[in-house]
N, C-alpha and C positions, 0 to 999 in steps of 0.2 A: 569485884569483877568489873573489867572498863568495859563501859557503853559502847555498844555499836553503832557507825557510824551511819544513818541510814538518808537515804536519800525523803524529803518530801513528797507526801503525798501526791497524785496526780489529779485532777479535776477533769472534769465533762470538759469546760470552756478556755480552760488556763492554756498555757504554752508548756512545753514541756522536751528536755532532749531523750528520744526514744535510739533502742537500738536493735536490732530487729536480724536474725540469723535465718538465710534461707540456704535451701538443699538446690545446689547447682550455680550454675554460671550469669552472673548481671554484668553486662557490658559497662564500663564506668560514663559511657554518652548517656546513658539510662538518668543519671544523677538531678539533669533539671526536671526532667518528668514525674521523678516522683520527692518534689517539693527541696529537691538540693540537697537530700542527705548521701553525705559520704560513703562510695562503696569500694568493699576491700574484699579480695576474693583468697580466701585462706583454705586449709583443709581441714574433714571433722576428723575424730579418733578411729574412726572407720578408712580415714583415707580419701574419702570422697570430696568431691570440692563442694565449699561452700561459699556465701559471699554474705557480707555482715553490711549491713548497712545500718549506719548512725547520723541521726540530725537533730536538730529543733523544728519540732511542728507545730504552728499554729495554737492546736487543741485534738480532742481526739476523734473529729470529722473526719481529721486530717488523716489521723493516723489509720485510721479505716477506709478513706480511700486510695492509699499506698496499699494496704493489704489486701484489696479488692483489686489492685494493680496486680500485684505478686501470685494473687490468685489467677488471674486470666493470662499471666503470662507461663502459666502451669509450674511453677518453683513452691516446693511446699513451704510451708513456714518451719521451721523449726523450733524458734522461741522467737518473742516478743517481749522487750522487758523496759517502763521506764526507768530513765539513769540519776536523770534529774527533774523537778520539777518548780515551777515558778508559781505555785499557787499562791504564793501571799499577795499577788493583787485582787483577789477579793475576798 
């Protein structure tokens, strides 16, 4: 059986590229506010718009207060998922 290929664990204080699925519309001027990740506004299997945004964050402070953004800007989250991570510096 071949191994799957999985991405590194994420850590509390490491960097890491997260990518993040919400329900509804991010304007892409939005992008340096929340720490410069890339937003791409696509649609779900429902139809419904959605907008993905993907970056490198710091740590996962970081990534919590994007999502504490996303929250007050009322867009639910849909998924949350690291893609990559750069733990091996400590």
């Amino acid at each position: 059986m071949a191994e799957k290929n999985h991405p590194k664990a994420p850590t509390m204080h490491g960097p890491a590229i997260y990518r993040i699925r919400v329900s509804g519309h991010l304007d892409a001027s939005w992008s340096e506010r929340i720490g410069g990740m890339q937003i791409t506004e696509t649609r779900g299997t429902d139809g419904q718009k959605e907008t993905i945004l993907i970056g490198r964050l710091a740590d996962q402070a970081s990534l919590s207060g994007i999502l504490n953004s996303l929250f007050e800007l009322h867009l639910p989250v849909v998924s949350a998922e690291c893609v990559d991570s750069e733990n091996d510096r400590h």
